[in-house]
VMD Tcl script that builds the backbone (N, CA, C; Angstrom):
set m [mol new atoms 435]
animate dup $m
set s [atomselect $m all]
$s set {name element resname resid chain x y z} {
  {N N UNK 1 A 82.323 -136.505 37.839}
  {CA C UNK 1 A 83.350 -136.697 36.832}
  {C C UNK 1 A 84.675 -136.027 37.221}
  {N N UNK 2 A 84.822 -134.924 37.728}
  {CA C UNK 2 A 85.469 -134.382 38.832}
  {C C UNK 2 A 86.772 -134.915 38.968}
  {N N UNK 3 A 86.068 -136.211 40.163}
  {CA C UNK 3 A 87.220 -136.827 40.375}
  {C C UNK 3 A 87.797 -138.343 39.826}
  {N N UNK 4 A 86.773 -138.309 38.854}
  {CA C UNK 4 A 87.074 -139.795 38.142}
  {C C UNK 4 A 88.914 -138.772 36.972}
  {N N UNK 5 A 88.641 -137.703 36.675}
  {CA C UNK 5 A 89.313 -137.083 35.928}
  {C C UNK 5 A 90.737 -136.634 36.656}
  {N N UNK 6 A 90.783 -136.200 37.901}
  {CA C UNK 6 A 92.060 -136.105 38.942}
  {C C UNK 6 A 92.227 -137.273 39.130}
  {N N UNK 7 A 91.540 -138.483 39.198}
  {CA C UNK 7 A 92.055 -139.709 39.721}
  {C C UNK 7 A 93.160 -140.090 38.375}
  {N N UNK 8 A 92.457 -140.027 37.176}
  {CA C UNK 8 A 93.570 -140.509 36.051}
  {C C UNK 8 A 94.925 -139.666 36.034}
  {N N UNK 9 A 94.740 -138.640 35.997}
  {CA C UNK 9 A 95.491 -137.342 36.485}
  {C C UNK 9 A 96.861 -137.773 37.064}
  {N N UNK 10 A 96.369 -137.915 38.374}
  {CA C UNK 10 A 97.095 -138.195 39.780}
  {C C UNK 10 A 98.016 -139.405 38.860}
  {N N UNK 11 A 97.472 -140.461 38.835}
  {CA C UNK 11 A 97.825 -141.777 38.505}
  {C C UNK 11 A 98.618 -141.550 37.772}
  {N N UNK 12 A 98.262 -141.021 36.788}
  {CA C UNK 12 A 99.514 -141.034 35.267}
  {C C UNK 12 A 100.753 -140.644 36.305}
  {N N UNK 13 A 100.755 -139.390 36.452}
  {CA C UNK 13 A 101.528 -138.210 36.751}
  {C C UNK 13 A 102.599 -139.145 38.202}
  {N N UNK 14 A 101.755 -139.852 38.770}
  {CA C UNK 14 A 102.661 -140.347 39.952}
  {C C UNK 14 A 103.341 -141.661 39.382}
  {N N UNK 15 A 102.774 -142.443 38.634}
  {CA C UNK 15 A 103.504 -143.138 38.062}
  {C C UNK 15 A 104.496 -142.973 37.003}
  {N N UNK 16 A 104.249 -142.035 35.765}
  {CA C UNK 16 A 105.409 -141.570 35.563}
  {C C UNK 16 A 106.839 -141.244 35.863}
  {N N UNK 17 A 106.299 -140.289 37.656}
  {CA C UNK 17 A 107.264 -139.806 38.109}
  {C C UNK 17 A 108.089 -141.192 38.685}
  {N N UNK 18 A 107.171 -142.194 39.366}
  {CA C UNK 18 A 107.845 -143.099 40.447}
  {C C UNK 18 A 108.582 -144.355 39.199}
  {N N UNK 19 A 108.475 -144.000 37.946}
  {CA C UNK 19 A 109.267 -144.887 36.588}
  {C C UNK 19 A 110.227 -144.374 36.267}
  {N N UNK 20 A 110.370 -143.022 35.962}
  {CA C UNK 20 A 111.593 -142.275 36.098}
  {C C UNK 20 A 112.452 -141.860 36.709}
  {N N UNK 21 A 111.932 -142.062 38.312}
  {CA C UNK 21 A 113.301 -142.027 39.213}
  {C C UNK 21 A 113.374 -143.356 39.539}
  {N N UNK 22 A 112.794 -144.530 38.893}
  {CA C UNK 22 A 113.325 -145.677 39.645}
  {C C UNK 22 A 114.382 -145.917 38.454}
  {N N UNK 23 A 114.122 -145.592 37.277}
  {CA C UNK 23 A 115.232 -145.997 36.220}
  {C C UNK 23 A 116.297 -144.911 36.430}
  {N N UNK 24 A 116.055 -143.960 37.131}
  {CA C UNK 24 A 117.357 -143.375 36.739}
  {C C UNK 24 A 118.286 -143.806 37.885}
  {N N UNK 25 A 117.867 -143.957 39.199}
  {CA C UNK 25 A 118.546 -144.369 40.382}
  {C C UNK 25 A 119.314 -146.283 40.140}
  {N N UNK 26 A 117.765 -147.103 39.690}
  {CA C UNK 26 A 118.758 -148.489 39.183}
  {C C UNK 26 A 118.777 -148.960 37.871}
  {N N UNK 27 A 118.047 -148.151 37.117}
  {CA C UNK 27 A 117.774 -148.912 36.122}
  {C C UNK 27 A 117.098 -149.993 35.838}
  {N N UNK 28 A 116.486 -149.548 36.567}
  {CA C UNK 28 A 115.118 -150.886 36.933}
  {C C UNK 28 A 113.895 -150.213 36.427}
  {N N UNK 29 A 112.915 -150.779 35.105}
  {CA C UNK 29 A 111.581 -150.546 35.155}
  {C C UNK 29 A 110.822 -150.641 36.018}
  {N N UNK 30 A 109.999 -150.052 36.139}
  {CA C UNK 30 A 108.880 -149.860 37.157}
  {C C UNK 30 A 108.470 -151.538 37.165}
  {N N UNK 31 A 108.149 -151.824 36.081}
  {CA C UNK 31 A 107.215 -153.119 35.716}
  {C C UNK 31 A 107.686 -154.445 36.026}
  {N N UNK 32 A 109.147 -154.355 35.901}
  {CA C UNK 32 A 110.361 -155.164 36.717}
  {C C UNK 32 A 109.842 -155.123 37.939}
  {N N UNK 33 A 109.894 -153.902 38.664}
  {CA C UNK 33 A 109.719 -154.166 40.220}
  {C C UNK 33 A 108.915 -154.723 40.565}
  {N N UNK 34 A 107.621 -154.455 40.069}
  {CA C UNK 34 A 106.124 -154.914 40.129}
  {C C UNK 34 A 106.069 -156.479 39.906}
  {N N UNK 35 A 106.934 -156.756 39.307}
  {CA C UNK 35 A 107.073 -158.372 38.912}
  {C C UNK 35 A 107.396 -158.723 40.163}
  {N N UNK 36 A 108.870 -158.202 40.503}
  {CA C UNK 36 A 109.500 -158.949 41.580}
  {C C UNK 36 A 108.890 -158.914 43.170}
  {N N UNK 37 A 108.165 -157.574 43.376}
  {CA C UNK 37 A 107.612 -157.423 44.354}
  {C C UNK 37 A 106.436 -158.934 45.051}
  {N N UNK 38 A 105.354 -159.128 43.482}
  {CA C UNK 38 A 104.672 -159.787 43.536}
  {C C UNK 38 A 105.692 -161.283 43.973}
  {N N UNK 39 A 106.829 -161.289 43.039}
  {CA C UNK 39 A 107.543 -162.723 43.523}
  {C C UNK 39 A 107.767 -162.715 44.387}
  {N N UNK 40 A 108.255 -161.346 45.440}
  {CA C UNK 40 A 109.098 -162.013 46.341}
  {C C UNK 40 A 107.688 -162.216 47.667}
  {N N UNK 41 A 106.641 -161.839 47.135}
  {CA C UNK 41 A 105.378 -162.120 48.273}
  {C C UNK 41 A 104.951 -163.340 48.356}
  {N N UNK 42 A 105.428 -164.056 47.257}
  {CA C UNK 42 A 104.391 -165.266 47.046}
  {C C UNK 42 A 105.328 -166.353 47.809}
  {N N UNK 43 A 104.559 -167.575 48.034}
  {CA C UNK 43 A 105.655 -168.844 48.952}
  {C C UNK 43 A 106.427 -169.517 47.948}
  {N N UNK 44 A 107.809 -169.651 48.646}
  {CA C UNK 44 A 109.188 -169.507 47.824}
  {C C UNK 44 A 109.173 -168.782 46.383}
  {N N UNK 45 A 109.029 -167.670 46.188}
  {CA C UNK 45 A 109.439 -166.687 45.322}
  {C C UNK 45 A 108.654 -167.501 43.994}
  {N N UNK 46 A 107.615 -167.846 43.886}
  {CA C UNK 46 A 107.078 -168.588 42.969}
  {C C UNK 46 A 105.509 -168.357 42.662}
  {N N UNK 47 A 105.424 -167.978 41.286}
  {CA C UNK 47 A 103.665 -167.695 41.111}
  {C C UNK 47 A 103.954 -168.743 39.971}
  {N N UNK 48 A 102.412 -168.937 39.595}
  {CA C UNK 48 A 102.235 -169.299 37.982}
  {C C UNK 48 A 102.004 -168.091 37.348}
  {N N UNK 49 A 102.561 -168.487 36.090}
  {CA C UNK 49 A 102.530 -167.399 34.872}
  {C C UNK 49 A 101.002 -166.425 35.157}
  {N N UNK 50 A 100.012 -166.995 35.083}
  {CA C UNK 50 A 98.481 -166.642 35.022}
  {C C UNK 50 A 98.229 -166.038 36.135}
  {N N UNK 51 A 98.417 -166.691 37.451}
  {CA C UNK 51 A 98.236 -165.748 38.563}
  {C C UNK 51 A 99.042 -164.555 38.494}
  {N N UNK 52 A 100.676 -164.371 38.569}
  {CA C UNK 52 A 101.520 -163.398 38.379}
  {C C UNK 52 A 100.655 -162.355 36.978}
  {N N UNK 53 A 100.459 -162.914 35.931}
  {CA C UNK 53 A 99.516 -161.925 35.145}
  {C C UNK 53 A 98.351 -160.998 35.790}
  {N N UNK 54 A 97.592 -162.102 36.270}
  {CA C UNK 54 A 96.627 -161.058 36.852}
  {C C UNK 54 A 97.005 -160.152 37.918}
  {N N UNK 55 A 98.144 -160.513 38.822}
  {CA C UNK 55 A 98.598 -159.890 39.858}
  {C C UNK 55 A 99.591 -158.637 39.358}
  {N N UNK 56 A 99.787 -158.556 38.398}
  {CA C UNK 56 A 100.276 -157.190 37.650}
  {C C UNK 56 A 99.673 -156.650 36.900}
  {N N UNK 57 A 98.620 -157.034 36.440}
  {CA C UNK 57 A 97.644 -156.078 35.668}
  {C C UNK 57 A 97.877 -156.291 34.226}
  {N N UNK 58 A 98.473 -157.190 33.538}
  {CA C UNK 58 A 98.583 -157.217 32.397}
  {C C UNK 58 A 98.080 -158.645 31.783}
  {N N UNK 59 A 98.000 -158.343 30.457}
  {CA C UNK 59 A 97.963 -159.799 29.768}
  {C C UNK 59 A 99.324 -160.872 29.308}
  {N N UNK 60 A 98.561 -162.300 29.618}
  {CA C UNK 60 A 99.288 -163.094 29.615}
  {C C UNK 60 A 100.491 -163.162 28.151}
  {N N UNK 61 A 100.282 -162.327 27.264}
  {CA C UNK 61 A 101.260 -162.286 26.646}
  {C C UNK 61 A 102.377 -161.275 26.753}
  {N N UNK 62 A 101.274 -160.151 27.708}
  {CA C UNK 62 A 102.445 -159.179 27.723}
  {C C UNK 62 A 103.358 -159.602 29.198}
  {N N UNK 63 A 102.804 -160.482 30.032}
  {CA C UNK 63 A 103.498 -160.930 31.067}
  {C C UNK 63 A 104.766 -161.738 30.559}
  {N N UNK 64 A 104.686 -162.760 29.436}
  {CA C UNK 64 A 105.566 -163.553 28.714}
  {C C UNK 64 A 106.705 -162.666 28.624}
  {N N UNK 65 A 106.225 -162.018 27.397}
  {CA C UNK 65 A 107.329 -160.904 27.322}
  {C C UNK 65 A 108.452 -160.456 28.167}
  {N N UNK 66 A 107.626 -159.724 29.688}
  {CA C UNK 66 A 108.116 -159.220 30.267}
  {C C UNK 66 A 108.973 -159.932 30.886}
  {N N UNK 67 A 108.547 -161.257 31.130}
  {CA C UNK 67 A 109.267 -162.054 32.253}
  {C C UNK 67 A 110.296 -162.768 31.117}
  {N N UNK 68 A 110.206 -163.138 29.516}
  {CA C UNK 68 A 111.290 -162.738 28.936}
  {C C UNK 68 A 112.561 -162.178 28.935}
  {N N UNK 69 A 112.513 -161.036 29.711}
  {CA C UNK 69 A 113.540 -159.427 29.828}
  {C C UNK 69 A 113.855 -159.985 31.254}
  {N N UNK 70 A 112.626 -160.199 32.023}
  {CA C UNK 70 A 113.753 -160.770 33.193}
  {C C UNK 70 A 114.534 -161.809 33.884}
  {N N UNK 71 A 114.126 -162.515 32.506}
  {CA C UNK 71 A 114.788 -163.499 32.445}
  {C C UNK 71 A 116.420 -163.908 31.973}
  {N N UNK 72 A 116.549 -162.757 31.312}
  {CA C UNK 72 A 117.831 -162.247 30.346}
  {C C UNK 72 A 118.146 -161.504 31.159}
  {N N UNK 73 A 117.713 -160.802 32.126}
  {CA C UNK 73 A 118.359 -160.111 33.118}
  {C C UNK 73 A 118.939 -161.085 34.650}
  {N N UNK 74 A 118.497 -162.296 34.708}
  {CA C UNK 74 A 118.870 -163.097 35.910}
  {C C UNK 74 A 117.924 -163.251 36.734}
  {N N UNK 75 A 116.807 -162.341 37.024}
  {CA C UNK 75 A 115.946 -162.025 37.970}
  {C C UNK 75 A 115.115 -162.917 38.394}
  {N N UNK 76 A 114.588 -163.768 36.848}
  {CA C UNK 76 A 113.427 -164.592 37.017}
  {C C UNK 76 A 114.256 -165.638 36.286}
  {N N UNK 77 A 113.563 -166.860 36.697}
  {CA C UNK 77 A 113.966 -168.281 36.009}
  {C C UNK 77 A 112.020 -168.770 35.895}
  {N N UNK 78 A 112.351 -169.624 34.778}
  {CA C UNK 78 A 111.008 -170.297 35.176}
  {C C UNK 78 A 110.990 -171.678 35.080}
  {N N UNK 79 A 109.855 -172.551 35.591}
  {CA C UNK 79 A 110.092 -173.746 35.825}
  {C C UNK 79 A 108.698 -174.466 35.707}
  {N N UNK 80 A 108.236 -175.617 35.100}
  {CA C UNK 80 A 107.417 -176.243 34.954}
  {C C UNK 80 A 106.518 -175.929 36.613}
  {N N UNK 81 A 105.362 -176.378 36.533}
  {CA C UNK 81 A 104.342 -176.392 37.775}
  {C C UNK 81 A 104.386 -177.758 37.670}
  {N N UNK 82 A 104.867 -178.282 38.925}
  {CA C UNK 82 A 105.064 -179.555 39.242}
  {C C UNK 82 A 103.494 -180.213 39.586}
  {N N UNK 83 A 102.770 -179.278 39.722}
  {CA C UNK 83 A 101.092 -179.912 40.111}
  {C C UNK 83 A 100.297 -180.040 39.026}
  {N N UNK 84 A 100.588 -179.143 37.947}
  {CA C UNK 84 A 100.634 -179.077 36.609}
  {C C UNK 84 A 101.483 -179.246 35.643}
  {N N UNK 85 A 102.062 -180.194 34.720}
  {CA C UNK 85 A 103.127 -179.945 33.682}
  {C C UNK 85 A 102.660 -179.114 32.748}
  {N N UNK 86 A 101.333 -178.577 32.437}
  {CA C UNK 86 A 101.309 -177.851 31.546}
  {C C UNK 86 A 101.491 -176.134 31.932}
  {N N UNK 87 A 101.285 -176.066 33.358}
  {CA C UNK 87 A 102.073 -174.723 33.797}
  {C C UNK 87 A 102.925 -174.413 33.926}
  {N N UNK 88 A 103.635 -172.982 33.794}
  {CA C UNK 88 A 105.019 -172.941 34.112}
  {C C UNK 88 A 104.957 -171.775 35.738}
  {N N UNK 89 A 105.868 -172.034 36.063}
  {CA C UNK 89 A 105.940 -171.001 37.089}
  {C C UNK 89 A 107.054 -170.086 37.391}
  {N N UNK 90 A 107.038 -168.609 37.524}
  {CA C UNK 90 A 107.945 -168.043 37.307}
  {C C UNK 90 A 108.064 -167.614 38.758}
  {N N UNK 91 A 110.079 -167.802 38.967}
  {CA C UNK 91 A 110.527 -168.113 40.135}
  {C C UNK 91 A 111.978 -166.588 40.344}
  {N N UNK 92 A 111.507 -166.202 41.366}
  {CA C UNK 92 A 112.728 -165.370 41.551}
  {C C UNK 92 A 113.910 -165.762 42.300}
  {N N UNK 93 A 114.873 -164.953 41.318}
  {CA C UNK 93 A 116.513 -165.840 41.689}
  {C C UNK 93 A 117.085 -165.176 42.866}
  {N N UNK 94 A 118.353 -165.504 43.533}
  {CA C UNK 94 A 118.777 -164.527 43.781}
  {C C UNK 94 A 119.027 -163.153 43.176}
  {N N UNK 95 A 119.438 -163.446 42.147}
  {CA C UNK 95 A 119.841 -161.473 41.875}
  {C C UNK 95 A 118.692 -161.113 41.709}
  {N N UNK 96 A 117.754 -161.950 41.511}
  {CA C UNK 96 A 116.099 -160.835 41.684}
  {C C UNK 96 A 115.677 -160.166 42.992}
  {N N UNK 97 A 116.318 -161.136 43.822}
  {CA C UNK 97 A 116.011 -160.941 45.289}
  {C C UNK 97 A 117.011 -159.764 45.625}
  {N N UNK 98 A 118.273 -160.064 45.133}
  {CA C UNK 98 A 118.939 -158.734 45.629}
  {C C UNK 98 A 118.697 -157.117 45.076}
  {N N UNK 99 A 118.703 -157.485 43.719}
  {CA C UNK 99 A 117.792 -156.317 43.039}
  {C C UNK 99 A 116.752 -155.703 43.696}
  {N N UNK 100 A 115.840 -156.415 43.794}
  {CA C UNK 100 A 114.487 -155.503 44.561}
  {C C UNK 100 A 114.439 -155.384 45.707}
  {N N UNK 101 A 115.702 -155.951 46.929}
  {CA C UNK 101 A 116.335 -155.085 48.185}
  {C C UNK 101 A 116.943 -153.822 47.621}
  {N N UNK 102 A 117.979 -153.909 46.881}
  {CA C UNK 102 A 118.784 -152.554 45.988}
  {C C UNK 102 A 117.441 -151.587 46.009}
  {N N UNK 103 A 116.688 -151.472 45.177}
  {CA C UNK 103 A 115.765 -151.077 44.325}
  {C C UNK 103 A 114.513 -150.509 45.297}
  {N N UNK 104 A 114.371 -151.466 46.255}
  {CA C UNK 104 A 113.016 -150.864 47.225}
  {C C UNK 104 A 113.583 -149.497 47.887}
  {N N UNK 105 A 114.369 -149.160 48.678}
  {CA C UNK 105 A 114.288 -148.074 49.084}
  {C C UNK 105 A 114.074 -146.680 48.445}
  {N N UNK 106 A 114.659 -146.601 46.891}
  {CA C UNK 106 A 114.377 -145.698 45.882}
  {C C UNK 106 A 113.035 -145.871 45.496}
  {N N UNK 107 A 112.246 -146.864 45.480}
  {CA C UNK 107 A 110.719 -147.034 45.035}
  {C C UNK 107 A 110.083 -146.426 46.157}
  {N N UNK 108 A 110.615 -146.670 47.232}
  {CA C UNK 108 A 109.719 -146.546 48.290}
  {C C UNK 108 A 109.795 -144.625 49.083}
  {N N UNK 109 A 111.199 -144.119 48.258}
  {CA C UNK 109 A 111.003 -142.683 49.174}
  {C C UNK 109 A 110.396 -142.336 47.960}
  {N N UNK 110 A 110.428 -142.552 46.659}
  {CA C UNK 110 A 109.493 -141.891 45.895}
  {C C UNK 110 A 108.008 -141.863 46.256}
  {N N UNK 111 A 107.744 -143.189 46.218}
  {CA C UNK 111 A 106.256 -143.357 46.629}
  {C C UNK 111 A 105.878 -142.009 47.573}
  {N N UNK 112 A 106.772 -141.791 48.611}
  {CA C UNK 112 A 106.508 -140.832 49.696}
  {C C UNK 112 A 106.408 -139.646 49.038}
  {N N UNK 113 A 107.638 -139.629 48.221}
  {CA C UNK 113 A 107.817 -137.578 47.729}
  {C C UNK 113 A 106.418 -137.416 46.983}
  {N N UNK 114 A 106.429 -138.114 45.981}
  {CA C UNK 114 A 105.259 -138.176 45.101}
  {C C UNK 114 A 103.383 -138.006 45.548}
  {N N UNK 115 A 103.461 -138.946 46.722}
  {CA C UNK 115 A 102.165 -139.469 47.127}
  {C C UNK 115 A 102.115 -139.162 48.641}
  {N N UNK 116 A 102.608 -140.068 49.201}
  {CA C UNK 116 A 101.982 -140.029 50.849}
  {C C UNK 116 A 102.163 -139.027 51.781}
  {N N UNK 117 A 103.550 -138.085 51.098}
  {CA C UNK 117 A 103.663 -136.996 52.276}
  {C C UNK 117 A 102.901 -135.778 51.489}
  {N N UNK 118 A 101.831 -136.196 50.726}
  {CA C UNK 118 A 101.116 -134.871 50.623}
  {C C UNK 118 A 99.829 -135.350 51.010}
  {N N UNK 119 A 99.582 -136.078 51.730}
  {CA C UNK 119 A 98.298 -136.595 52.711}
  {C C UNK 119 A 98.358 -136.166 54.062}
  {N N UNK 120 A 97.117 -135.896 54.470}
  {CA C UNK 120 A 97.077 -135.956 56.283}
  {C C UNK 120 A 96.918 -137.653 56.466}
  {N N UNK 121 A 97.054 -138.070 57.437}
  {CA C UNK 121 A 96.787 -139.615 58.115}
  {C C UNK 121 A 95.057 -139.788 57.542}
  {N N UNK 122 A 94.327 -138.686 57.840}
  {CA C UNK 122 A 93.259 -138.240 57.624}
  {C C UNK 122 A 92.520 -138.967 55.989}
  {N N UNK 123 A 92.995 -137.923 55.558}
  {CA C UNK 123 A 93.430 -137.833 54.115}
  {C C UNK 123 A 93.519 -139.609 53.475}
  {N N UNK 124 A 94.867 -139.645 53.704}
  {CA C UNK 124 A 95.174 -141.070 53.385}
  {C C UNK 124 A 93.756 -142.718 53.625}
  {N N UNK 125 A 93.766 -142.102 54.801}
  {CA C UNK 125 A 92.592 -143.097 54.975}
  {C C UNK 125 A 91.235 -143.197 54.544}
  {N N UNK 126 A 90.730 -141.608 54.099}
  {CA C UNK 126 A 89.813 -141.258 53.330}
  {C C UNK 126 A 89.809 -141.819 51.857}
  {N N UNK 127 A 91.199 -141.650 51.676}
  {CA C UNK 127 A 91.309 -142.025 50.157}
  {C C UNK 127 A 91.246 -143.869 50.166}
  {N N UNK 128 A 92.190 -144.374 51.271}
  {CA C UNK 128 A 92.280 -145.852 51.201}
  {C C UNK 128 A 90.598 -146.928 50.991}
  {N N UNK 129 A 89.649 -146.200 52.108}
  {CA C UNK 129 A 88.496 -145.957 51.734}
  {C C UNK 129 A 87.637 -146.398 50.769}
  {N N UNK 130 A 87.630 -145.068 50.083}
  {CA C UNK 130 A 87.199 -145.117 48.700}
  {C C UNK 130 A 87.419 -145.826 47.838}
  {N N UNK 131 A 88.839 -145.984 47.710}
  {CA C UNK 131 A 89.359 -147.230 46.658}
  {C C UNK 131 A 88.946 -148.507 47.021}
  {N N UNK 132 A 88.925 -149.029 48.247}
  {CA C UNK 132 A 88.986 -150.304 48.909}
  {C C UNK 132 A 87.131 -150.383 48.326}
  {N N UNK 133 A 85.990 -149.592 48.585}
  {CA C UNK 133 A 85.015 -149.716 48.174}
  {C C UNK 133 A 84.711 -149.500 46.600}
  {N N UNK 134 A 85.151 -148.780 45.872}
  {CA C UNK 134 A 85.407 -149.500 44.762}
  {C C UNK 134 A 86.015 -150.952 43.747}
  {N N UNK 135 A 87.099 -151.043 44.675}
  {CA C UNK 135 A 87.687 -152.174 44.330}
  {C C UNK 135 A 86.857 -153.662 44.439}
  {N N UNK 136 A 85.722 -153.449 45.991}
  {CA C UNK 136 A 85.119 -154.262 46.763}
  {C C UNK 136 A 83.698 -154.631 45.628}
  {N N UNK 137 A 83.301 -153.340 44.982}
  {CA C UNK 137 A 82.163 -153.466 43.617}
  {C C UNK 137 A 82.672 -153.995 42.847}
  {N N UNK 138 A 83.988 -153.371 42.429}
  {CA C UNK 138 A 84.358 -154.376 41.484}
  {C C UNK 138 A 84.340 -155.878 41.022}
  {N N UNK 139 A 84.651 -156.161 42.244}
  {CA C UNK 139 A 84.551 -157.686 42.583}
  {C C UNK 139 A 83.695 -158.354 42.666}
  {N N UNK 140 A 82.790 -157.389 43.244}
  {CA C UNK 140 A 81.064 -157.893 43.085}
  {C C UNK 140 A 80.525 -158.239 41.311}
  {N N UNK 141 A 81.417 -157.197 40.564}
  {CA C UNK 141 A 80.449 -156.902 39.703}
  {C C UNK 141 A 81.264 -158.271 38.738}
  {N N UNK 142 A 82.181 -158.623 38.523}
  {CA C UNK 142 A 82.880 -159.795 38.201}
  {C C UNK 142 A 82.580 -160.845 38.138}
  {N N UNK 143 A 82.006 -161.071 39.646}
  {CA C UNK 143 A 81.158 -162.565 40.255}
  {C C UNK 143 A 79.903 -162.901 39.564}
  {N N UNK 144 A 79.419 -161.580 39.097}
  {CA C UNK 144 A 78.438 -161.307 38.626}
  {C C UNK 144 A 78.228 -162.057 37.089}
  {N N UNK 145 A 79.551 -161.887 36.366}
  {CA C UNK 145 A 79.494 -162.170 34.847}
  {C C UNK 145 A 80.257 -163.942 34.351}
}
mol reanalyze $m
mol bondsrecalc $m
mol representation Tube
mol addrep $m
């Protein structure tokens, strides 16, 4: 229990920190980035609503929402799923694209201050590890239900 209890710990505490210096540096939510990150991975800056949900960890209404805000912000547009008309697919614009160039380097030395430069190489991979075999049950246990 140990470390199921430092793991929540850690988590809060690093995410907190890596939400508060990303808003104070652009003013960018964390959850923004996380959107755009996922967009700008996917082929031509485009998920469906449902995949992009699951790929951020939230529910499909709170994804609405969100992509709502970034939508009013320029970031995201969305657009019917041409393979589907009853899907929509949410598409990043340019200023989304320029935003989360702006925006990555402040996400990314945090990530470091916060997290990776208090690992050995060692360390890091120990931990990558663990998660990756949890994550790997997880999945098992899913298939399962």
């Amino acid at each position: 229990m140990r470390a199921w209890r430092l793991f929540l710990e850690v988590h809060a505490r690093v995410v907190n920190r890596l939400e508060l210096e990303l808003r104070e540096e652009t003013g960018m939510p964390l959850t923004w980035y996380d959107v755009l990150v996922q967009l700008s991975e996917a082929p031509e800056h485009k998920l469906r609503m449902q995949e992009l949900a699951r790929r951020v960890l939230i529910s499909k209404s709170g994804l609405t929402r969100l992509v709502d805000r970034l939508c009013a912000a320029g970031y995201v547009e969305r657009e019917s799923d041409p393979e589907d008309g009853r899907g929509t697919l949410a598409v990043m614009t340019r200023a989304g694209v320029k935003a989360l160039h702006e925006a990555a380097p402040f996400h990314l030395a945090g990530i470091d201050r916060a997290f990776a430069s208090r690992l050995t190489a060692k360390d890091a991979d120990a931990v990558a590890v663990a998660m990756q075999r949890i994550l790997d049950g997880l999945d098992l246990d899913e298939g399962l239900s």
